[in-house]
Each structure stands twice: as structure tokens, then as C-alpha cells.
N, C-alpha and C positions, 0 to 999 in steps of 0.2 A: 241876735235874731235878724233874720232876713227882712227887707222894706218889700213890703206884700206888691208896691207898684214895683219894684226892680224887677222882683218874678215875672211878672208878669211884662214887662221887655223882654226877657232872655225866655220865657215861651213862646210870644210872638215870633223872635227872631229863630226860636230851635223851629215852630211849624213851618216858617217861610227860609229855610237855610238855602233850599235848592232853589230858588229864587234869585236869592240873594247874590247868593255865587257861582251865579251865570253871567251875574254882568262884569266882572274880568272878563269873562271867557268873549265877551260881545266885545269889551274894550279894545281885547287883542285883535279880534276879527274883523272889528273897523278900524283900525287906524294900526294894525302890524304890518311890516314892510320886511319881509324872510328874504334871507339869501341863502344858497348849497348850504353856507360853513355854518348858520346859525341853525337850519333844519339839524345838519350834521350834528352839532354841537349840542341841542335841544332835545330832539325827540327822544332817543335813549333814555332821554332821563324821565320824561313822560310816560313811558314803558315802563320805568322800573316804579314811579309810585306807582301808576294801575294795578303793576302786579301787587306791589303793597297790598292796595284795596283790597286786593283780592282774596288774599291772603287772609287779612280781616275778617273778610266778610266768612269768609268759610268757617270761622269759629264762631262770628254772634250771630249770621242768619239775616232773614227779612226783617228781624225788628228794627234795622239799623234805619229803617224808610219809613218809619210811623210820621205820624204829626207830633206824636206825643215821645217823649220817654220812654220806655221800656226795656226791660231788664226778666228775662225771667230765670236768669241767674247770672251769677257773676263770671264772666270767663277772664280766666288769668292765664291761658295757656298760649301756644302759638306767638303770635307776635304782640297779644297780650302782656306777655313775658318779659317781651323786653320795655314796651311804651303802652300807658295806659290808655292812648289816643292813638291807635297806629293808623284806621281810616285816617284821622283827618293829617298825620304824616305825610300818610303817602298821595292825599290829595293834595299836600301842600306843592311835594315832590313834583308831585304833574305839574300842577299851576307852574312850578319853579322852571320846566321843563319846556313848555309850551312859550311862556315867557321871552325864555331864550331864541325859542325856534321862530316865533313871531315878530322879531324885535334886528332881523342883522340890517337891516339897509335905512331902520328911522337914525336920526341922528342921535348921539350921544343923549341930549336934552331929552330926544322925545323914546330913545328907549326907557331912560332912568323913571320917566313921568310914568310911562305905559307898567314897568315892571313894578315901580312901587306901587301903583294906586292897585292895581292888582292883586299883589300879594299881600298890600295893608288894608284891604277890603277884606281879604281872606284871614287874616289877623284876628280883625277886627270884629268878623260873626263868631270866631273860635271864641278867643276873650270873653265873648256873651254866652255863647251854649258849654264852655265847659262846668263853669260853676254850676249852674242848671242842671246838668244832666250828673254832677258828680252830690249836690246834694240832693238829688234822686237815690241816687246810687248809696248816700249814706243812710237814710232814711231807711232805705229797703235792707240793705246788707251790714248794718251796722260796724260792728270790729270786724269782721272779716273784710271790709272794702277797708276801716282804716289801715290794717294790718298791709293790706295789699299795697296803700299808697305809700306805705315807710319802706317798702320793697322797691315799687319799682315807679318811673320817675314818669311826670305828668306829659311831656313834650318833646323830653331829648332822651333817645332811646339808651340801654344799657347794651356793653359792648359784650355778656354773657346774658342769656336768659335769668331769674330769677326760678328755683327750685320750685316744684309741685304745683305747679299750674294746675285749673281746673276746665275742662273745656275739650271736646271733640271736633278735627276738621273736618265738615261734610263740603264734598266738592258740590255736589248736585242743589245747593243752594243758591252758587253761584249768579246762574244764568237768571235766575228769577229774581233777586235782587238789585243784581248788577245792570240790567235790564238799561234801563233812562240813563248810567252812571257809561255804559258804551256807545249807546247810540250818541252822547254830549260829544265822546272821546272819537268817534270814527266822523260827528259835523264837524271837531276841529281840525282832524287830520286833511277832509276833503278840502274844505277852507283855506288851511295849507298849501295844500297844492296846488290849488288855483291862483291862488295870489303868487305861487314862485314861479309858475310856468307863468302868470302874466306879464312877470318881472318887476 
């Protein structure tokens, strides 16, 4: 049985996520030192988790932006398929990407410093809201979410899909969820470039 006070950390922590893990993205933007090679080397890769997200999001919708949990059904499909966490993949992806791009002119010490506390900030709310949200998820969908979890893996995606996913992509959700999740991604990119054109 669950410690009723644990729950209730990893609800606090799932209502305040996007809080939470903004301050990497603040860590990078005060104290990143970008050069060409690291933009070069970086941003691509921050491209491709957004598109991740995006991807995501097209099959579970606005609920991904609640305070709360919710689920109003189980999607296995898409990139479901492969990773039962593909949003927070693909935001790891970015984080991992931006990282890079933020990081070519600090020194060896102060990128290691900058990159870890970043991505182990972002670790570190995961590790809190997966439980959370997956004993949500079993609560609600019982064998059919166990079933699902003996398929397919919590955090390192499969290199085939998993057979009979459940779940429709609608694009047109996109923009209304993704909404606060691009304007973060286009402050960072501006922030980028001011900081490499400053030198």
C-alpha cells in the first residue's frame, strides 16, 4: 500500500511539473556559453524530442496539461507503442539537446555541472510523477494497463512497435496543447541567439 503522505509529494510535484522544469531551462539561459559547433551539434537534437512531444501529444490530447491526472482512456498507439512515457522522452530529448547547444564555450567543469543538474532535475520530477500517474493509470484501467506494461517498456523505447495499439492521431490538438510547450522552445531558441551573436 502506498504512504498516503508520498502521494501526496508526487501530486504536488505532478501539479507543479511545468514549474519545476523550467529552471534547467533558466539554469541554461543564465550561465550557457554556446558556440557555432555546439548550436550545431544541439539543436537538431532539440528538434527531434519536440517533434517527439508532438507526436505524443497528437494521440493523448489536452489532458497531458491538467493539474491532475487524467486518462480518459488508455492510448497504446503511436509512439505509445513503442515507450509508455514518450512526452517525457522526447522532453528529455530537448533538455538533452539544448544542454548541448547551451554549453560549447563553459568549461569542461561548468558544462558537466550545467548538463547534469539539468537533466537530474529532470530525472528527478520523472522518478516522482511516473509512479503517480501510472498508479492512476492502474486504478483506472486495471489488466489492461498491466497487460500493456509487460508489452511495452516504461523509459527506453522498443526498436518495433508493440502490436494493437489503441488510440487515434489528431493533429488539430496539437496547437492548443502544445501552446506554453513552444512558446518555452522558441524563448530558448531566442536566448540562443543572443547569447552566440554576443559571443
Amino acid at each position: 500500500m502506498t504512504d498516503p503522505r508520498s502521494d501526496d509529494l508526487q501530486a504536488l510535484v505532478f501539479k507543479n511539473r511545468g514549474a519545476l522544469l523550467s529552471v534547467p531551462a533558466v539554469l541554461l539561459a543564465a550561465f550557457g556559453k554556446p558556440s557555432a559547433f555546439s548550436i550545431a551539434l544541439g539543436l537538431p537534437l532539440a528538434f527531434v524530442g519536440e517533434a517527439i512531444r508532438c507526436w505524443a501529444v497528437g494521440y493523448s490530447g489536452v489532458t497531458t496539461r491538467g493539474d491532475r491526472v487524467e486518462a480518459p482512456e488508455l492510448i497504446t498507439a503511436g509512439p505509445y507503442a513503442y515507450v509508455r512515457n514518450p512526452l517525457y522522452v522526447g522532453n528529455f530529448v530537448t533538455a538533452s539537446g539544448f544542454a548541448l547547444a547551451y554549453t560549447g564555450k563553459n568549461s569542461f567543469l561548468g558544462r558537466a555541472l550545467l548538463a547534469g543538474a539539468s537533466l537530474g532535475m529532470m530525472a528527478a520530477v520523472y522518478a516522482t510523477i511516473i509512479p503517480h500517474e501510472e498508479r492512476f493509470l492502474r486504478r483506472e484501467f486495471g489488466e489492461q494497463f498491466a497487460l500493456y506494461c509487460e508489452r511495452v517498456p516504461q523509459l527506453v523505447p522498443l526498436t518495433e512497435p508493440a502490436q494493437n495499439g489503441a488510440g487515434q492521431y489528431d493533429p488539430n490538438v496539437i496547437i492548443q496543447a502544445e501552446s506554453k510547450t513552444f512558446l518555452s522552445f522558441a524563448a530558448m531558441l531566442a536566448i540562443l541567439a543572443l547569447k552566440a551573436i554576443k559571443g
